[in-house]
C-alpha positions, 0 to 999 in steps of 0.5 A, spaced: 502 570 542 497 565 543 498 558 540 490 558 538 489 556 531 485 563 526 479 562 523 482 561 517 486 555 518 481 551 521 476 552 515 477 548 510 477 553 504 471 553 499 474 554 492 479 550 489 484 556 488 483 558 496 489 558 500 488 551 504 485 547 498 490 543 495 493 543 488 490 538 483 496 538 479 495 530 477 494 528 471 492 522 467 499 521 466 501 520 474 495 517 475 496 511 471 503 510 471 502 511 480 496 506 479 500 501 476 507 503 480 501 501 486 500 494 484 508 493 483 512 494 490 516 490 495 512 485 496 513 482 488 520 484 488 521 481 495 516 477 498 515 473 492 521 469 494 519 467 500 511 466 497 515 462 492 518 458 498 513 456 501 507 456 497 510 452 490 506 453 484 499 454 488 502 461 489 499 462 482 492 461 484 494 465 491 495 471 487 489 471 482 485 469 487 487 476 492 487 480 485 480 479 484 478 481 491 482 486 491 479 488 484 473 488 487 475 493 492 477 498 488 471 497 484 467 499 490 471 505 492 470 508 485 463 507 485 463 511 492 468 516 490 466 518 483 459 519 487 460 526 489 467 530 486 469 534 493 470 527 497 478 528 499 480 520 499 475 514 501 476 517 508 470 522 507 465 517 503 465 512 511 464 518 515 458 519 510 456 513 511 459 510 518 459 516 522 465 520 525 468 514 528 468 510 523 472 515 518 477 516 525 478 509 526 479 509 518 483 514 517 489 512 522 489 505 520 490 507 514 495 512 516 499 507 520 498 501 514 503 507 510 507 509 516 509 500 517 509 499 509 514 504 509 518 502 514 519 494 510 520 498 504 526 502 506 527 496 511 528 492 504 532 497 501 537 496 507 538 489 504 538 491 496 544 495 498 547 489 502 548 486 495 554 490 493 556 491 500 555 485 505 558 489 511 554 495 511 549 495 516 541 495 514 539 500 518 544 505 514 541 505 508 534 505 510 535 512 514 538 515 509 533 513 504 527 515 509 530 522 509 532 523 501 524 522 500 522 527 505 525 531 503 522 530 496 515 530 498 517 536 501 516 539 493 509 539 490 505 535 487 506 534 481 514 533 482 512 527 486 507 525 481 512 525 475 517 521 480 513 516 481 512 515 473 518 514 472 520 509 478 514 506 475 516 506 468 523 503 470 519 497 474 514 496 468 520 496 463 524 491 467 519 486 469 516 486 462 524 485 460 524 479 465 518 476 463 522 476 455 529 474 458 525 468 462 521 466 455 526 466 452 530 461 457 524 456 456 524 456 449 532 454 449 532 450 454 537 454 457 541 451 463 545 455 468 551 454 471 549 449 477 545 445 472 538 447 472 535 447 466 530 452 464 524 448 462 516 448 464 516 442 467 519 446 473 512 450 473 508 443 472 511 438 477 505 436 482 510 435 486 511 443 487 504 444 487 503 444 495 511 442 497 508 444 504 502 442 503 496 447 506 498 450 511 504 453 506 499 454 501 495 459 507 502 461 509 503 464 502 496 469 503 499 474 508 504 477 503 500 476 497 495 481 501 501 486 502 503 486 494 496 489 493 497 494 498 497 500 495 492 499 489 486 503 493 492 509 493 488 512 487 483 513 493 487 518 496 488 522 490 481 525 488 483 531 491 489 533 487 486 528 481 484 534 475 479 530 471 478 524 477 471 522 472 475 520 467 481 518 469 479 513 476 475 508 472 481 508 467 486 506 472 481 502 476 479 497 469 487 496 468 488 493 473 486 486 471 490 486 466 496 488 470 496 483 475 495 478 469 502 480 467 506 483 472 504 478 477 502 472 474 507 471 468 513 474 472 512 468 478 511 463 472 518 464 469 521 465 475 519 459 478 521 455 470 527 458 470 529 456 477 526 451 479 522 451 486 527 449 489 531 455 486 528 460 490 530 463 497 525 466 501 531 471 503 533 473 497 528 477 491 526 472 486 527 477 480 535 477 482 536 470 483 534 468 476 538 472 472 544 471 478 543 463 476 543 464 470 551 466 470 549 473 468 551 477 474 551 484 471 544 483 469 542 481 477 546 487 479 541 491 475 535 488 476 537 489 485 537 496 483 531 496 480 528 492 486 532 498 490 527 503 486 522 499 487 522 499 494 524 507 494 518 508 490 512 504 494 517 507 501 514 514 497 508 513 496 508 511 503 510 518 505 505 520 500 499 518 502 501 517 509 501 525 509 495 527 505 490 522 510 493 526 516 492 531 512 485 529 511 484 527 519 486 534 521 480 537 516 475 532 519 477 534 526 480 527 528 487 529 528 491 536 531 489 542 528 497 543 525 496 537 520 491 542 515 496 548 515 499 548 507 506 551 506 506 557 502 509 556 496 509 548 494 501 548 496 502 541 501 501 539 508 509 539 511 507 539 518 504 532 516 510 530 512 514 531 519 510 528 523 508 522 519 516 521 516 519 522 524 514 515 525 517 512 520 524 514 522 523 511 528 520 505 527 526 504 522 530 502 528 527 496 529 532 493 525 537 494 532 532 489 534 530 485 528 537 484 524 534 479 520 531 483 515 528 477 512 524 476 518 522 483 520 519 484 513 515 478 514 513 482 522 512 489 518 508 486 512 504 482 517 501 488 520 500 491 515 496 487 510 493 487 517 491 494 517 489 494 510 484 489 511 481 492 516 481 499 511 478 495 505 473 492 510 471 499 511 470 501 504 466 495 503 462 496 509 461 503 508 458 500 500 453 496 503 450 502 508 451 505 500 446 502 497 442 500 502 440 508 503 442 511 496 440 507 491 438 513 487 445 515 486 447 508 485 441 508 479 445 513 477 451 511 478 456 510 470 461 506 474 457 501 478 461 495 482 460 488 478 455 483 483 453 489 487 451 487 494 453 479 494 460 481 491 461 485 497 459 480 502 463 475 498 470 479 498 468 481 506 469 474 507 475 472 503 478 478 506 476 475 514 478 469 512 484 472 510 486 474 517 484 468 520 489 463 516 495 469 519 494 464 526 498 458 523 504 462 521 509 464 528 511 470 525 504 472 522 501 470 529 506 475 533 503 481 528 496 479 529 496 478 536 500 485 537 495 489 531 489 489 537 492 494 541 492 499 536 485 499 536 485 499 543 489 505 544 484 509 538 479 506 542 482 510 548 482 516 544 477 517 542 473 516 548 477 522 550 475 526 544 469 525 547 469 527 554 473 533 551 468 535 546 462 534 551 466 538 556 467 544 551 459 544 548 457 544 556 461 550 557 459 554 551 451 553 553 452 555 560 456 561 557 450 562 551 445 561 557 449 567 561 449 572 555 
Protein backbone atom coordinates (compact mmCIF):
# COMPACT_ATOMS: atom_id res chain seq x y z
CA UNK A 1 0.00 0.00 0.00
CA UNK A 2 1.60 3.23 -0.92
CA UNK A 3 2.60 5.65 2.06
CA UNK A 4 1.77 8.82 -0.48
CA UNK A 5 -0.83 10.98 0.82
CA UNK A 6 -4.57 11.32 -1.54
CA UNK A 7 -5.34 14.16 -3.06
CA UNK A 8 -7.77 14.96 -0.52
CA UNK A 9 -5.27 15.31 2.16
CA UNK A 10 -2.99 17.56 0.67
CA UNK A 11 -5.88 20.07 -0.58
CA UNK A 12 -6.95 22.18 1.72
CA UNK A 13 -10.82 22.11 1.73
CA UNK A 14 -12.83 25.01 0.30
CA UNK A 15 -15.66 25.20 2.53
CA UNK A 16 -15.86 25.64 5.89
CA UNK A 17 -18.03 22.13 6.63
CA UNK A 18 -15.40 20.09 4.10
CA UNK A 19 -13.85 17.32 5.93
CA UNK A 20 -10.36 19.01 6.44
CA UNK A 21 -11.38 22.54 7.67
CA UNK A 22 -11.55 22.97 11.25
CA UNK A 23 -14.24 23.65 13.43
CA UNK A 24 -15.13 27.02 14.46
CA UNK A 25 -16.48 25.89 17.76
CA UNK A 26 -15.22 29.30 19.95
CA UNK A 27 -17.20 31.70 20.89
CA UNK A 28 -16.99 35.06 22.40
CA UNK A 29 -17.36 33.39 25.59
CA UNK A 30 -13.96 31.30 24.92
CA UNK A 31 -12.32 33.95 23.28
CA UNK A 32 -12.26 36.22 25.93
CA UNK A 33 -11.88 34.24 28.98
CA UNK A 34 -8.68 32.58 26.72
CA UNK A 35 -7.33 36.03 26.16
CA UNK A 36 -7.57 36.81 29.46
CA UNK A 37 -6.39 33.37 30.80
CA UNK A 38 -3.19 34.53 28.03
CA UNK A 39 -2.05 37.62 29.59
CA UNK A 40 -2.20 35.63 33.17
CA UNK A 41 0.32 32.58 33.49
CA UNK A 42 3.42 31.17 35.12
CA UNK A 43 5.31 34.13 34.56
CA UNK A 44 3.09 36.12 37.06
CA UNK A 45 2.43 33.41 39.38
CA UNK A 46 6.02 32.27 39.32
CA UNK A 47 8.58 34.42 37.71
CA UNK A 48 6.98 37.39 39.73
CA UNK A 49 9.33 36.43 42.59
CA UNK A 50 12.23 36.43 41.02
CA UNK A 51 11.32 39.74 39.19
CA UNK A 52 10.29 41.38 42.52
CA UNK A 53 13.86 40.11 43.76
CA UNK A 54 15.83 41.53 41.54
CA UNK A 55 14.19 44.61 40.07
CA UNK A 56 12.51 46.23 43.40
CA UNK A 57 9.64 48.30 42.94
CA UNK A 58 10.81 49.53 39.49
CA UNK A 59 9.29 45.93 38.48
CA UNK A 60 6.31 48.21 38.01
CA UNK A 61 7.40 50.42 35.51
CA UNK A 62 9.23 46.94 33.82
CA UNK A 63 5.98 45.80 33.18
CA UNK A 64 3.80 48.73 31.80
CA UNK A 65 6.35 49.45 29.79
CA UNK A 66 6.40 45.57 27.90
CA UNK A 67 2.58 45.67 28.43
CA UNK A 68 2.13 48.78 26.17
CA UNK A 69 4.55 47.21 23.31
CA UNK A 70 3.17 43.92 23.76
CA UNK A 71 -0.21 46.14 23.60
CA UNK A 72 0.89 47.38 20.55
CA UNK A 73 1.80 44.23 18.90
CA UNK A 74 -1.42 42.78 19.33
CA UNK A 75 -3.12 45.81 17.76
CA UNK A 76 -0.85 45.18 14.48
CA UNK A 77 -1.62 41.50 14.48
CA UNK A 78 -5.78 42.52 14.67
CA UNK A 79 -5.25 44.94 12.16
CA UNK A 80 -3.63 42.43 9.77
CA UNK A 81 -5.69 39.65 10.53
CA UNK A 82 -9.23 41.18 10.52
CA UNK A 83 -7.83 41.99 6.60
CA UNK A 84 -9.21 38.97 4.92
CA UNK A 85 -11.19 36.48 7.15
CA UNK A 86 -9.70 32.98 5.81
CA UNK A 87 -6.28 33.58 7.27
CA UNK A 88 -5.72 30.61 9.81
CA UNK A 89 -3.29 32.37 12.29
CA UNK A 90 -0.73 35.58 11.97
CA UNK A 91 1.40 32.75 10.05
CA UNK A 92 -0.53 33.30 6.95
CA UNK A 93 -0.70 37.05 6.82
CA UNK A 94 3.67 36.89 6.73
CA UNK A 95 3.79 34.50 3.97
CA UNK A 96 1.43 37.18 2.31
CA UNK A 97 3.50 39.69 2.86
CA UNK A 98 7.25 38.19 3.61
CA UNK A 99 7.10 35.19 1.43
CA UNK A 100 7.33 31.72 1.93
CA UNK A 101 10.33 31.70 4.00
CA UNK A 102 9.39 34.26 6.41
CA UNK A 103 5.95 32.12 7.23
CA UNK A 104 8.28 28.83 7.67
CA UNK A 105 10.75 30.52 9.77
CA UNK A 106 7.74 32.12 11.76
CA UNK A 107 5.68 29.25 12.20
CA UNK A 108 8.42 26.94 13.55
CA UNK A 109 9.67 29.48 15.95
CA UNK A 110 6.28 30.09 16.95
CA UNK A 111 5.94 26.14 17.40
CA UNK A 112 9.00 25.62 19.40
CA UNK A 113 8.29 29.09 21.64
CA UNK A 114 4.89 26.99 22.74
CA UNK A 115 6.89 23.53 22.94
CA UNK A 116 9.64 25.48 25.47
CA UNK A 117 6.93 27.59 27.20
CA UNK A 118 5.34 24.25 27.70
CA UNK A 119 7.78 22.43 29.17
CA UNK A 120 8.61 25.72 32.23
CA UNK A 121 4.86 25.40 32.83
CA UNK A 122 4.84 21.78 33.64
CA UNK A 123 8.30 22.05 34.81
CA UNK A 124 6.67 24.70 37.14
CA UNK A 125 3.95 22.46 38.25
CA UNK A 126 6.68 20.11 39.36
CA UNK A 127 7.45 22.60 42.38
CA UNK A 128 3.75 23.56 42.93
CA UNK A 129 3.40 20.35 43.83
CA UNK A 130 6.65 19.84 45.92
CA UNK A 131 4.62 22.43 48.34
CA UNK A 132 2.48 19.66 49.81
CA UNK A 133 5.03 16.88 49.30
CA UNK A 134 8.91 18.15 49.46
CA UNK A 135 10.37 14.62 48.69
CA UNK A 136 8.72 14.09 45.45
CA UNK A 137 10.92 14.45 42.41
CA UNK A 138 9.78 17.54 40.04
CA UNK A 139 9.87 15.81 36.88
CA UNK A 140 7.05 13.56 38.32
CA UNK A 141 4.30 15.56 38.30
CA UNK A 142 5.39 17.49 35.54
CA UNK A 143 5.03 14.10 33.22
CA UNK A 144 2.07 13.30 34.65
CA UNK A 145 0.50 16.79 33.88
CA UNK A 146 1.87 16.62 30.09
CA UNK A 147 -0.03 13.48 29.52
CA UNK A 148 -3.32 14.64 31.34
CA UNK A 149 -3.36 17.46 28.88
CA UNK A 150 -2.87 15.44 25.75
CA UNK A 151 -5.14 13.57 26.37
CA UNK A 152 -7.29 16.33 26.70
CA UNK A 153 -6.56 18.06 23.42
CA UNK A 154 -7.29 15.10 21.91
CA UNK A 155 -11.23 16.02 22.29
CA UNK A 156 -12.54 18.96 20.41
CA UNK A 157 -12.26 22.25 20.49
CA UNK A 158 -14.90 23.54 22.22
CA UNK A 159 -14.05 21.04 25.04
CA UNK A 160 -10.73 22.98 25.15
CA UNK A 161 -12.37 26.09 24.99
CA UNK A 162 -14.83 25.67 27.97
CA UNK A 163 -11.71 24.40 30.03
CA UNK A 164 -9.76 27.00 29.59
CA UNK A 165 -12.69 29.39 30.59
CA UNK A 166 -12.83 28.21 33.44
CA UNK A 167 -9.07 27.87 34.62
CA UNK A 168 -9.17 31.52 33.69
CA UNK A 169 -12.17 32.26 35.59
CA UNK A 170 -10.33 30.21 38.76
CA UNK A 171 -7.18 32.70 38.11
CA UNK A 172 -9.17 35.85 37.59
CA UNK A 173 -11.10 35.07 40.90
CA UNK A 174 -8.08 34.53 42.92
CA UNK A 175 -5.78 37.29 41.98
CA UNK A 176 -8.84 39.55 42.21
CA UNK A 177 -9.29 37.94 45.98
CA UNK A 178 -5.62 38.67 46.69
CA UNK A 179 -5.61 42.01 45.36
CA UNK A 180 -9.04 42.58 48.09
CA UNK A 181 -7.16 40.28 50.80
CA UNK A 182 -3.69 42.57 50.25
CA UNK A 183 -5.78 45.93 50.53
CA UNK A 184 -7.29 45.17 53.10
CA UNK A 185 -3.83 44.19 54.96
CA UNK A 186 -2.88 47.73 54.12
CA UNK A 187 -5.62 49.41 55.49
CA UNK A 188 -5.33 47.50 58.98
CA UNK A 189 -1.68 47.75 59.18
CA UNK A 190 -1.86 44.06 59.19
CA UNK A 191 1.57 42.51 60.80
CA UNK A 192 2.72 38.92 60.34
CA UNK A 193 3.99 36.66 62.47
CA UNK A 194 7.67 37.46 61.53
CA UNK A 195 6.99 41.21 62.43
CA UNK A 196 6.44 42.87 59.09
CA UNK A 197 4.01 45.01 58.77
CA UNK A 198 1.60 45.30 55.93
CA UNK A 199 1.97 49.10 54.87
CA UNK A 200 2.58 51.24 51.57
CA UNK A 201 5.54 52.54 52.60
CA UNK A 202 7.11 48.74 51.78
CA UNK A 203 6.21 49.90 48.11
CA UNK A 204 7.45 53.75 48.42
CA UNK A 205 10.94 53.32 49.91
CA UNK A 206 13.45 54.56 47.58
CA UNK A 207 15.46 52.46 49.15
CA UNK A 208 13.79 49.44 47.06
CA UNK A 209 13.33 51.07 43.89
CA UNK A 210 16.65 49.96 42.49
CA UNK A 211 17.82 47.53 45.24
CA UNK A 212 20.20 46.20 42.50
CA UNK A 213 20.73 49.09 40.66
CA UNK A 214 20.37 49.06 36.61
CA UNK A 215 21.67 45.70 35.72
CA UNK A 216 18.69 44.44 38.22
CA UNK A 217 16.08 46.86 36.77
CA UNK A 218 17.30 45.01 33.13
CA UNK A 219 17.30 41.73 34.59
CA UNK A 220 13.77 41.98 35.45
CA UNK A 221 12.74 42.41 31.49
CA UNK A 222 13.30 38.75 30.18
CA UNK A 223 10.37 37.31 32.48
CA UNK A 224 8.37 40.21 32.14
CA UNK A 225 8.73 39.45 28.44
CA UNK A 226 7.56 35.86 28.98
CA UNK A 227 4.47 36.77 31.42
CA UNK A 228 3.01 38.34 28.15
CA UNK A 229 3.68 35.29 26.14
CA UNK A 230 0.67 34.06 25.19
CA UNK A 231 -1.34 37.44 24.49
CA UNK A 232 -0.93 36.79 20.38
CA UNK A 233 -2.78 33.55 21.05
CA UNK A 234 -6.18 35.02 19.64
CA UNK A 235 -3.99 35.10 16.40
CA UNK A 236 -4.04 31.27 16.38
CA UNK A 237 -7.59 31.24 16.83
CA UNK A 238 -9.18 32.94 13.88
CA UNK A 239 -9.89 29.65 12.09
CA UNK A 240 -11.94 28.30 14.62
CA UNK A 241 -13.30 31.82 16.05
CA UNK A 242 -17.25 31.97 14.90
CA UNK A 243 -17.62 35.87 14.39
CA UNK A 244 -13.68 36.65 14.67
CA UNK A 245 -14.96 40.72 13.56
CA UNK A 246 -16.41 41.16 16.70
CA UNK A 247 -14.94 39.45 18.92
CA UNK A 248 -10.77 40.07 18.39
CA UNK A 249 -11.10 43.63 18.66
CA UNK A 250 -13.06 43.03 21.84
CA UNK A 251 -10.65 40.83 23.34
CA UNK A 252 -7.62 42.94 22.14
CA UNK A 253 -8.92 46.77 23.54
CA UNK A 254 -9.31 44.65 27.10
CA UNK A 255 -6.10 44.02 27.29
CA UNK A 256 -4.84 47.32 29.02
CA UNK A 257 -7.05 47.28 31.43
CA UNK A 258 -5.99 43.71 32.15
CA UNK A 259 -2.75 44.38 32.71
CA UNK A 260 -3.49 47.42 34.92
CA UNK A 261 -5.25 45.07 37.14
CA UNK A 262 -3.87 41.58 37.37
CA UNK A 263 -0.24 42.81 36.97
CA UNK A 264 0.07 46.08 38.46
CA UNK A 265 -2.28 46.07 41.41
CA UNK A 266 -1.27 42.39 42.28
CA UNK A 267 2.74 43.27 42.42
CA UNK A 268 1.85 46.17 44.42
CA UNK A 269 0.06 44.61 47.16
CA UNK A 270 2.76 41.92 47.09
CA UNK A 271 5.42 43.97 47.59
CA UNK A 272 3.10 46.15 50.47
CA UNK A 273 2.31 43.33 52.53
CA UNK A 274 5.61 41.66 52.34
CA UNK A 275 8.14 43.70 51.98
CA UNK A 276 10.80 43.40 49.26
CA UNK A 277 12.86 41.87 51.31
CA UNK A 278 9.87 39.37 51.67
CA UNK A 279 9.88 37.76 48.39
CA UNK A 280 12.04 34.93 47.40
CA UNK A 281 12.98 34.57 43.69
CA UNK A 282 12.26 30.43 44.14
CA UNK A 283 9.17 30.56 45.41
CA UNK A 284 5.37 32.09 43.82
CA UNK A 285 4.82 35.58 45.28
CA UNK A 286 1.12 34.92 45.40
CA UNK A 287 1.58 31.93 48.14
CA UNK A 288 4.46 33.85 50.06
CA UNK A 289 2.01 36.40 51.20
CA UNK A 290 -0.85 34.67 52.27
CA UNK A 291 1.88 32.12 53.97
CA UNK A 292 3.50 35.13 55.68
CA UNK A 293 0.74 36.47 56.82
CA UNK A 294 0.27 33.31 59.20
CA UNK A 295 -2.70 31.91 57.14
CA UNK A 296 -1.10 28.66 55.79
CA UNK A 297 -4.67 27.37 54.59
CA UNK A 298 -5.10 30.50 52.28
CA UNK A 299 -1.30 29.77 50.76
CA UNK A 300 -2.36 26.05 50.00
CA UNK A 301 -5.14 27.20 48.10
CA UNK A 302 -3.47 30.07 46.32
CA UNK A 303 -0.47 26.95 45.34
CA UNK A 304 -3.13 24.97 43.63
CA UNK A 305 -4.62 27.94 41.73
CA UNK A 306 -0.90 28.58 40.68
CA UNK A 307 -0.78 24.95 39.96
CA UNK A 308 -3.95 25.51 37.67
CA UNK A 309 -2.18 28.25 36.27
CA UNK A 310 0.69 26.68 35.06
CA UNK A 311 -1.78 23.32 33.62
CA UNK A 312 -3.81 26.17 32.01
CA UNK A 313 -0.66 28.25 30.02
CA UNK A 314 0.94 24.22 29.67
CA UNK A 315 -2.69 23.91 27.69
CA UNK A 316 -2.81 26.47 25.65
CA UNK A 317 0.77 25.46 24.95
CA UNK A 318 -0.58 22.01 23.64
CA UNK A 319 -2.97 24.33 21.95
CA UNK A 320 -1.68 26.44 19.98
CA UNK A 321 1.63 24.47 19.27
CA UNK A 322 -0.66 21.97 17.70
CA UNK A 323 -2.72 24.22 15.36
CA UNK A 324 0.43 26.19 14.04
CA UNK A 325 1.89 22.57 13.05
CA UNK A 326 -1.16 22.05 11.73
CA UNK A 327 -0.92 25.28 9.89
CA UNK A 328 3.02 24.47 8.70
CA UNK A 329 1.74 21.20 6.96
CA UNK A 330 -1.00 23.34 5.02
CA UNK A 331 1.74 25.75 3.95
CA UNK A 332 3.76 22.66 2.76
CA UNK A 333 6.59 23.68 5.41
CA UNK A 334 6.02 20.65 7.58
CA UNK A 335 5.01 16.81 6.55
CA UNK A 336 2.10 16.04 5.05
CA UNK A 337 0.45 14.08 8.10
CA UNK A 338 0.52 17.05 10.35
CA UNK A 339 -2.88 18.47 8.30
CA UNK A 340 -4.96 15.01 8.54
CA UNK A 341 -8.03 15.99 11.13
CA UNK A 342 -9.29 12.85 13.37
CA UNK A 343 -12.77 11.81 12.07
CA UNK A 344 -14.99 12.42 14.91
CA UNK A 345 -13.42 15.39 16.91
CA UNK A 346 -12.36 17.68 13.61
CA UNK A 347 -8.50 18.12 15.22
CA UNK A 348 -5.01 17.75 13.99
CA UNK A 349 -3.71 14.58 16.24
CA UNK A 350 -0.87 13.76 14.47
CA UNK A 351 0.32 17.32 15.35
CA UNK A 352 -1.08 17.06 18.98
CA UNK A 353 1.51 13.81 19.11
CA UNK A 354 4.35 15.05 17.73
CA UNK A 355 4.31 18.51 19.41
CA UNK A 356 3.40 16.81 23.10
CA UNK A 357 6.13 13.82 22.32
CA UNK A 358 8.75 17.07 22.13
CA UNK A 359 7.61 18.62 25.20
CA UNK A 360 8.03 15.29 26.62
CA UNK A 361 11.32 15.19 26.00
CA UNK A 362 12.37 18.52 26.81
CA UNK A 363 10.75 17.83 30.32
CA UNK A 364 13.62 15.61 30.97
CA UNK A 365 16.04 18.34 31.47
CA UNK A 366 15.08 18.36 35.01
CA UNK A 367 17.24 15.00 35.34
CA UNK A 368 19.93 17.68 34.05
CA UNK A 369 18.72 20.90 35.72
CA UNK A 370 17.31 19.71 39.44
CA UNK A 371 16.92 23.51 40.50
CA UNK A 372 13.50 24.11 39.18
CA UNK A 373 14.26 27.97 39.85
CA UNK A 374 16.98 27.82 37.36
CA UNK A 375 15.98 25.76 34.61
CA UNK A 376 12.83 28.16 34.60
CA UNK A 377 14.92 31.09 34.02
CA UNK A 378 16.92 28.76 31.29
CA UNK A 379 13.48 27.65 29.45
CA UNK A 380 11.65 31.01 29.79
CA UNK A 381 14.71 32.97 28.36
CA UNK A 382 14.55 31.31 25.21
CA UNK A 383 11.34 31.43 24.97
CA UNK A 384 10.67 35.24 25.24
CA UNK A 385 13.51 34.93 22.87
CA UNK A 386 11.56 33.36 20.28
CA UNK A 387 8.43 35.06 20.87
CA UNK A 388 10.44 38.17 20.14
CA UNK A 389 11.44 37.27 17.16
CA UNK A 390 7.71 35.96 16.42
CA UNK A 391 6.09 39.70 17.35
CA UNK A 392 8.99 40.91 15.20
CA UNK A 393 7.80 39.47 12.27
CA UNK A 394 4.45 40.50 12.89
CA UNK A 395 5.36 44.13 13.13
CA UNK A 396 7.62 43.75 10.16
CA UNK A 397 5.11 41.97 8.04
CA UNK A 398 2.67 45.46 9.16
CA UNK A 399 5.10 47.76 7.50
CA UNK A 400 5.46 45.90 4.18
CA UNK A 401 1.42 45.89 5.16
CA UNK A 402 1.13 49.51 4.74
CA UNK A 403 3.63 50.20 2.42
CA UNK A 404 1.89 48.19 -0.44
CA UNK A 405 -1.81 47.90 0.75
CA UNK A 406 -3.00 51.21 1.90
CA UNK A 407 -6.00 50.62 0.29
CA UNK A 408 -7.02 47.94 2.83
CA UNK A 409 -5.56 49.93 5.64
CA UNK A 410 -8.17 53.16 4.62
CA UNK A 411 -10.35 50.68 4.67
CA UNK A 412 -9.55 49.14 7.79
CA UNK A 413 -12.35 49.49 11.07
CA UNK A 414 -9.57 48.54 13.69
CA UNK A 415 -6.36 50.24 12.52
CA UNK A 416 -3.02 50.09 14.85
CA UNK A 417 -2.92 53.42 17.09
CA UNK A 418 0.64 55.64 15.49
CA UNK A 419 0.40 53.35 12.68
CA UNK A 420 4.09 53.26 11.09
CA UNK A 421 6.16 55.17 13.67
CA UNK A 422 4.66 52.84 16.44
CA UNK A 423 5.75 49.91 14.91
CA UNK A 424 9.46 50.90 14.41
CA UNK A 425 9.34 52.12 18.05
CA UNK A 426 7.75 48.78 19.44
CA UNK A 427 10.71 47.10 16.99
CA UNK A 428 13.21 48.85 18.88
CA UNK A 429 12.03 48.02 22.34
CA UNK A 430 11.80 44.69 21.71
CA UNK A 431 15.47 44.65 20.17
CA UNK A 432 16.60 46.55 22.81
CA UNK A 433 14.69 43.86 24.85
CA UNK A 434 17.08 41.10 23.80
CA UNK A 435 20.41 42.87 24.05
CA UNK A 436 19.82 43.79 27.80
CA UNK A 437 19.66 39.44 28.08
CA UNK A 438 23.75 39.58 27.62
CA UNK A 439 24.24 40.97 31.24
CA UNK A 440 22.36 38.23 33.02
CA UNK A 441 24.40 34.55 33.12
CA UNK A 442 21.41 32.53 32.84
CA UNK A 443 19.80 34.64 29.99
CA UNK A 444 23.08 34.99 28.32
CA UNK A 445 23.21 30.82 28.18
CA UNK A 446 19.76 30.85 26.55
CA UNK A 447 20.64 33.81 24.18
CA UNK A 448 23.75 32.15 23.01
CA UNK A 449 22.07 28.57 22.46
CA UNK A 450 18.85 30.35 20.42
CA UNK A 451 20.90 31.06 17.19
CA UNK A 452 21.27 27.51 16.59
CA UNK A 453 18.01 27.02 16.19
CA UNK A 454 18.03 29.30 13.27
CA UNK A 455 20.62 27.86 11.78
CA UNK A 456 19.20 24.56 11.66
CA UNK A 457 15.87 26.34 9.89
CA UNK A 458 18.21 27.69 7.76
CA UNK A 459 19.70 24.14 6.72
CA UNK A 460 16.38 22.95 6.32
CA UNK A 461 15.14 25.05 4.38
CA UNK A 462 17.78 25.23 1.77
CA UNK A 463 17.22 21.26 1.62
CA UNK A 464 13.58 22.12 0.91
CA UNK A 465 14.67 23.95 -1.90
CA UNK A 466 17.18 21.71 -3.36
CA UNK A 467 14.18 19.06 -2.95
CA UNK A 468 11.63 21.32 -4.52
CA UNK A 469 14.03 22.17 -7.46
CA UNK A 470 14.93 18.72 -8.05
CA UNK A 471 11.25 17.73 -8.43
CA UNK A 472 10.16 20.73 -10.78
CA UNK A 473 13.13 19.83 -12.93
CA UNK A 474 11.73 16.37 -13.30
CA UNK A 475 8.32 17.10 -14.13
CA UNK A 476 9.35 19.45 -16.87
CA UNK A 477 11.57 16.77 -18.51
CA UNK A 478 8.82 14.22 -17.94
CA UNK A 479 6.09 17.35 -19.31
CA UNK A 480 8.93 17.84 -22.16
CA UNK A 481 9.04 14.01 -23.19
CA UNK A 482 4.95 13.53 -23.54
Amino acid sequence: MSNKPTQEQLQPAPSNDAPQKLQRGLSERHIQMIALGGSIGTGLFMGAGRNIAVAGTSILIIYVLVGFFSYMVMRAMGELLLTRLDYRSFADFVSDYLGPKASFYLGWSYWLSWVVTCIADVVVCGAYMQYWFPEMSAWIPALFTLSILCLFNMLSVKAFGEAEFWFALIKVITIIALILTGGWMVFTGWTSPDGVTASVHNLTDPAVFMPHGITGFLAGFQIAIFSYTGIELLGTMTAETRDPEKILPRAINALPLRIVVFYLLSMMVIIAVTSWQGVSPDTSPFVTLFAKAGLPAAAAIINFVALTSAMSSANSGVYSSTRMLYGLSIEKHAHWQFRILSRTTRIPLRSLLFSCFCMLSGTLLLFLVPNVSTLFTIVSTLAAILVIYCWGMILVSYLVYRRHRPDLHQKSTFKMPGGIVMAWATLIFFLFSVVIMVFDPDTLAALAVSPTWFIALWLIWKIKEKRAGAEKREWNAKSASS
